[in-house]
C-alpha angles and dihedrals in degrees: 000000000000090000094059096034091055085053096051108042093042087050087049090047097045092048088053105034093110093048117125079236110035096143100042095039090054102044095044093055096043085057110053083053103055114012096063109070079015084067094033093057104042081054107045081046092053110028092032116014102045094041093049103049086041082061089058106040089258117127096012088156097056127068142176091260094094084054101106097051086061091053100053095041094251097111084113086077099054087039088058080064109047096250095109115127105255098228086053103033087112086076098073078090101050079050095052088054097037094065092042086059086055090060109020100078103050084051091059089030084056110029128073112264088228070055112056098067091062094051088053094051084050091043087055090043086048097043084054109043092048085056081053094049103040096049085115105066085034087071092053095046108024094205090052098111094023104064111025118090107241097058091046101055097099097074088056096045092050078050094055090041094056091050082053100048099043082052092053099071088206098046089049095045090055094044086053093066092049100035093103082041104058085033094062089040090060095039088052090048092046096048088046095058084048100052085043101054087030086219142092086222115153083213112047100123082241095057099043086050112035099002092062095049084044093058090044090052095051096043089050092055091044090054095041084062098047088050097043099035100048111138093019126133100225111117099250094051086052097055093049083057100055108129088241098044083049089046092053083057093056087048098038101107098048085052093046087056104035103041095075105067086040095058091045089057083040097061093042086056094044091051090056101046092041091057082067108038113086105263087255101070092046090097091059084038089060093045102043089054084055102045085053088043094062084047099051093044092047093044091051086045096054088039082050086050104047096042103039119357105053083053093054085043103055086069104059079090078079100067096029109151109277119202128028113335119221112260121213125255090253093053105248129116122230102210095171090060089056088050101060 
């Protein structure tokens, strides 16, 4: 999520950044795309859900007072202490991006383009040696480096890399060449923090250090061969290009913010089916919960996008970039990343 999100929004800002609008084009837009089901939701949690499950003797533990936090984007900080509600404890992540966009285009607006890719590579170095520093307070609050924003940007920074590096025609060609390479190096890495904790923990100290720079490497990666392969013929690059894969991309924000709460009705309901199914079957039980769970998020999703999402974006043609836009040092365009 952040991997690919740093890659996109950098690209979108590096191919505007000339524009007579670059701010308000980019903001508005930004807004229409996420602020819409984002605002629905916090207040159907907070004005509909919570009373109504208080009325019932559902939810006793959790009150209104965290509101705020989720309005202003901030509800990361509260995740990184365990005080998160639980229904909207996923948005620690949409926080975590939204104040990235708060910084992030005044950084490429202000900083030379032959620049950009060093502060990425400090803002990585930076992102890193703060996990190390901070192991301590991660053992008293186990989201502590997980969910607060300094620890996650790079992610974000190996995002925007990789949208510098696919723009600069000799930087890409030599990544190219390295790209299995780098790839194996952080799968290795990665399966070697894994055999050594013996857990898929997200707070093992190993994880939170060298596990978390694993998983960047091999997304970017991931995400430098989409970009670079479209349109190929090679196996993985066809997959990426199946019609219902496609299809999950055009949804994905409305799952990512619905499927949540309905895992978390969906677990209720499991726990009580499975106290009266024989301990065998618990296993089909299990997968069967999380096959309809793919189908409920993706159906309230089509139903988000169709009802309220498609109307908000038809008006991002408002705020398009106006002026000439930056090209990039190869010489292409990359209209789709303006587009998004």
């Amino acid at each position: 999520f952040f991997v690919l999100s740093g890659f996109l929004i950098t690209g979108i800002l590096l191919d505007t950044r000339l524009a007579t609008n670059y701010f308000s084009s980019f903001y508005a837009r930004r807004i229409l795309r996420i602020f819409p089901i984002y605002f629905l939701s916090v207040f159907v949690y907070f004005h509909i859900a919570l009373p109504m499950a208080h009325r019932y003797g559902h939810w006793l533990s959790f009150d209104g007072a965290p509101e705020i936090w989720y309005w202003c984007y901030l509800s990361n900080w509260l995740d990184a202490f365990g005080q998160d509600h639980c229904l909207l404890g996923h948005f620690w992540s949409l926080a975590i991006e939204e104040q990235y966009y708060f910084v992030w285009p005044v950084v490429v607006f202000v900083t030379k383009r032959s620049w950009l890719r060093y502060v990425c590579v400090a803002t990585i170095g930076l992102s890193f040696g703060l996990r190390c520093a901070f192991q301590d307070y991660n053992q008293i609050h186990p989201g502590f480096l997980y969910s607060l924003t300094p620890f996650r940007l790079e992610p974000l920074a190996f995002g925007g890399l990789v949208a510098i590096i696919v723009r600069d025609e000799q930087w890409c060609t030599r990544m190219r060449s390295h790209i299995g390479v780098v790839a194996g190096a952080a799968l290795l890495l990665l399966a070697g923090v894994l055999l050594l904790t013996r857990n898929a923990n997200h707070d093992s100290p190993l994880m939170t250090t060298v596990g978390f720079s694993a998983f960047a490497i091999i997304y970017s990666c991931l995400v430098f061969f989409a970009y670079t392969n479209a349109g190929s013929s090679k196996w993985l690059a066809v997959q990426l290009r199946r019609p219902f894969l496609m299809s999950f991309g055009v949804y994905s924000y409305a799952i990512y913010v619905f499927h949540a709460p309905i895992s978390g009705y969906q677990n209720a309901v499991l726990l009580r089916i499975a106290a009266t199914v024989p301990s065998q079957f618990h296993i089909f039980l299990w997968a069967a919960s999380k096959l309809v769970g793919v189908v409920l998020s993706y159906g309230v999703a089509l139903l988000s996008w169709h009802l309220i999402e498609k109307h908000f974006l038809k008006a991002k043609r408002r705020f398009s970039a106006r002026g000439q836009p930056e090209a990039p040092s190869n010489g292409t365009s990359h209209p789709q990343l303006v587009a998004q």
